[in-house]
Steps between C-alpha positions, in 0.01 A plus 500: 500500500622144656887558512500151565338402188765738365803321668328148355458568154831657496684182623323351228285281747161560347320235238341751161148443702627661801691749290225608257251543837806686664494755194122476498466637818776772489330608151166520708656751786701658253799420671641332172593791353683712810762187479806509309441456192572125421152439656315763279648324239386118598152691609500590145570202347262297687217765407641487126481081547116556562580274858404825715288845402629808569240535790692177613265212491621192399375296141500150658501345151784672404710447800397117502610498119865637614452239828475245246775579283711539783477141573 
């Protein structure tokens, strides 16, 4: 677990591609879900968005579709 990526996404410093690969890889350790639970919950709703599997690998189309409409 990067306590640093932790502190940055807390402070709100992180862009939703750095986010979404941020909960990707804490869903891949299993880390995710050890966390309070505001981040099981985002976990879960980026699984439930079909952005990220529950194994934790990111749908490129999907996040570029959310990229996109982020713009």
């Amino acid at each position: 677990m990067n306590v640093d990526n932790i502190i940055k996404y807390e402070s709100g410093e992180m862009g939703l591609g750095e986010m979404v690969q941020f909960f990707a890889d804490m869903i891949k350790s299993g880390d995710v879900w050890s966390l309070q639970g505001h981040y099981g919950r985002n976990a879960m709703a980026i699984i439930e968005a079909g952005i990220v599997d529950r194994e934790g690998n990111i749908d490129e189309d999907m996040l570029n579709y959310y990229l996109d409409e982020d713009e």
